[in-house]
Structure formats: structure tokens, C-alpha cells
C-alpha positions, 0 to 999 in steps of 0.5 A: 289709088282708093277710086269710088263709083258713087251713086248719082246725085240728084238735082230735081229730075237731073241725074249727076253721074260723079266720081270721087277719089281719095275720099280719106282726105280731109277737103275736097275738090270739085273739078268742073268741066266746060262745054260739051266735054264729059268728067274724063277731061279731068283724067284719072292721073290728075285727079291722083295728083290731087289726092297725092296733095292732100286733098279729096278729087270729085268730078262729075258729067255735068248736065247734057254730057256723058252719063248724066241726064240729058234734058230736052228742055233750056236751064240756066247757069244757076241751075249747072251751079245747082247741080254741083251743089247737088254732087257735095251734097250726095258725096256729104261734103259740106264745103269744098275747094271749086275749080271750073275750066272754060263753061266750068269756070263760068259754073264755078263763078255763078257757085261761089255768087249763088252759094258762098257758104258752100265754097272754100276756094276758087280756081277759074280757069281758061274762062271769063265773066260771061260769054261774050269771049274773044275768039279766033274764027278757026277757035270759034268754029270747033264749037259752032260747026258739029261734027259729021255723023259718027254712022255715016263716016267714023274716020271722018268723025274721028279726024274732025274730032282731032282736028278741034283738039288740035286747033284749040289746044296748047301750042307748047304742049301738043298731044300725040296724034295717038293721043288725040285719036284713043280720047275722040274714039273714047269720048264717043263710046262713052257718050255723044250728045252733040245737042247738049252743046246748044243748051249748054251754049244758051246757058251761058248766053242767058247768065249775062255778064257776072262782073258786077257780082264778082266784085262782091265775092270773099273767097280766095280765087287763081285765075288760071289762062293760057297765053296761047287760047285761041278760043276763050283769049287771055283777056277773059282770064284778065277780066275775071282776075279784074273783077274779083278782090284779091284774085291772082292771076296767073297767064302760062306761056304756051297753054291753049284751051285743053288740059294736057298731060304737060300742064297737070302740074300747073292745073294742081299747083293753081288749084293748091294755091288757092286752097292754100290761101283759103288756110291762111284767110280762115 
């Protein structure tokens, strides 16, 4: 599997720390993360799956996570989607396929209203038109409550970690124990920013609600959405599949609001789908 470190793309005085696979295919894919979460949430084993489909996998840390620039000061939705322009950009592709899960999704939504020409396809996943999301108490506390301080009680961080994984995740394809514990320790060496969270969260909230400006949208989109999603309900991914003509929605039984191993297949076969109709519409 052909893997390139790339150099980070930049957008302003922001860095972008991405990572491209395949770069032999002849489209490509930009893989978006959600709030708080680093570009390994899209791990490496899913991006293959991607190349094994035909297609080139990039994804990057977006702004205030992992080894991208971690601004002091707010931005916007528009400046997130700015950024992902920024990574085609430095990776020299034109126009590419764009999928985004939960704040993702909300990326990806905001790219294809600012920069259509540069979108081929979209597959919004686990997401809604704007931040005002129906939650759980207990789904709504994994991204309100910070975590306890990784210096002062590292097993305690660790469960803590765990325990939100676990409380938003999909019900019909639950992680190991082991599983959980190996991300958490990983995520946390890698980077930890639980600041950006905010910004992040005020990013969204400053974005108002996209319906309107969905409803002008021309490009092929999936609209991915766990049954299960205790934290963005299955009502976001209806709104969203509402709002913008011709979407297909798909609602999977069992699925929460993670990426499990057990659910790869069905990320992939969303995303083909909707680059498959992007074929068919040219």
C-alpha cells in the first residue's frame, strides 16, 4: 500500500497536516473528521479499502486537532471548508469526491455551498444541517464535559476516554475493551487539544442552519446515519437528505456515532455510490 507523508498544506497562517494514499488513482477522496477527532479516526485500513476501490484516500487533521495549527483566536465553518480547499490544493487535486462524518459532514456541506466547482460528489455522514442537533443528555455530555487531566490521573483519562466512546458508539458493532483503550492512549500521544473543541463547537453555532442553501445544491450526495446515534439523532441525516435534490439516504440499523471496524464497508460503499452517480451525471 503506496502511503505518502506529505508536506502540510496551508491556508493563511494555518497548517494542515495531511495524508494521502494511492496517489496513482485517478479521483480522489477527501475524508473529513468531526469535532475534536484527529485524521486517524479515518484509519489507515479504511483508507485502503478506498484505494482497493479505485480511488485515491486523503485525509487531514482539520484545524485545532492533531498536528495541524491550533489557532487562539474563533473562525468559521467557511474558514474549515477554506482549509480543505487548501489540502486539494497542496495535494494538486482539482476536484475530488468529499465525504465529512458528524462536524465533517457539516465541513463538507458548507465546501460543496462555497466551492462547488471543486466537488465532484458528497457523502454526509452522521451529520445535519446545522448545529442545532437532537441529542441524548448522556450523548451530549461526551462533548460538553472535558475530560479529566491526562497529568493528574492517566487511568482516569483513559476511562473517561472509553466511557464516551462507548456512549455514543454503535450499539450493533461495539469495540473491544482493548480496542477503545490502545485509540485513547494513541489519540492522546499524538495530540491533545481539548481547547479546540470550543472553537470548533462556536464554528458550528456561527454557521447558522444550511437548509436553504442546500436546496441549491447540484451534486450527487449519500447521506450516511446511524439508526442508533445517540448524539447527532437520525433526524439530522433526514433533514439533510430533505434538503438537498436527489439525495439518497441511507439510515443503517445498529450504527451509533463512531466508525467502527464492522461499518468500514458501508462508510465505502456510500461514499462509491455517491461518486458512482457523479459518473453517471457528467
Amino acid at each position: 500500500m503506496e502511503t505518502q507523508s506529505m508536506p502540510k498544506a496551508r491556508n493563511g497562517a494555518v497548517e494542515l497536516e495531511f495524508q494521502s494514499f494511492g496517489d496513482d488513482r485517478p479521483e480522489t477522496v477527501l475524508l473529513v473528521n468531526g469535532l475534536g477527532s484527529q485524521m486517524t479516526r479515518w484509519p489507515e485500513a479504511f483508507c485502503e479499502k478506498l484505494v482497493a476501490r479505485g480511488y485515491r484516500a486523503i485525509r487531514f487533521d482539520n484545524r485545532d486537532t492533531g498536528l495541524s495549527t491550533w489557532p487562539a483566536e474563533r473562525y468559521r465553518l467557511a474558514d474549515m471548508a477554506n482549509d480543505a480547499v487548501a489540502v486539494l490544493d497542496a495535494a494538486g487535486v482539482a476536484r475530488a469526491h468529499i465525504a465529512g462524518v458528524s462536524m465533517g459532514g457539516m465541513i463538507v456541506q458548507r465546501m460543496a455551498i462555497d466551492h462547488p466547482d471543486r466537488v465532484l460528489s458528497m457523502t454526509s455522514i452522521m451529520s445535519a444541517p446545522s448545529g442545532d442537533v437532537v441529542a441524548t443528555p448522556e450523548a451530549m455530555a461526551v462533548i460538553s464535559n472535558p475530560p479529566p487531566s491526562p497529568e493528574a490521573d492517566y487511568e482516569a483519562f483513559v476511562a473517561h476516554g472509553m466511557k464516551n466512546a462507548r456512549t455514543i458508539g454503535s450499539p450493533g458493532y461495539p469495540w473491544s475493551d482493548a480496542e477503545l483503550r490502545e485509540r485513547v492512549i494513541a489519540e492522546h500521544r499524538r495530540a491533545f487539544n481539548p481547547a479546540g473543541v470550543g472553537r470548533q463547537r462556536h464554528a458550528i453555532g456561527a454557521d447558522g442552519d444550511r437548509t436553504e442553501e442546500l436546496r441549491r445544491l447540484k451534486v450527487p450526495t449519500v447521506v450516511l446515519h446511524g439508526a442508533d446515534d445517540p448524539l447527532v439523532q437520525p433526524v439530522g441525516g433526514e433533514a439533510t437528505a430533505a434538503a438537498i435534490p436527489g439525495a439518497e439516504l441511507r439510515i443503517i440499523p445498529g450504527m451509533g456515532h463512531d466508525l467502527p471496524p464492522g461499518l468500514h464497508d458501508v462508510f465505502v460503499e456510500a461514499i462509491v455510490a455517491a461518486a458512482t452517480r457523479a459518473k453517471t451525471t457528467a
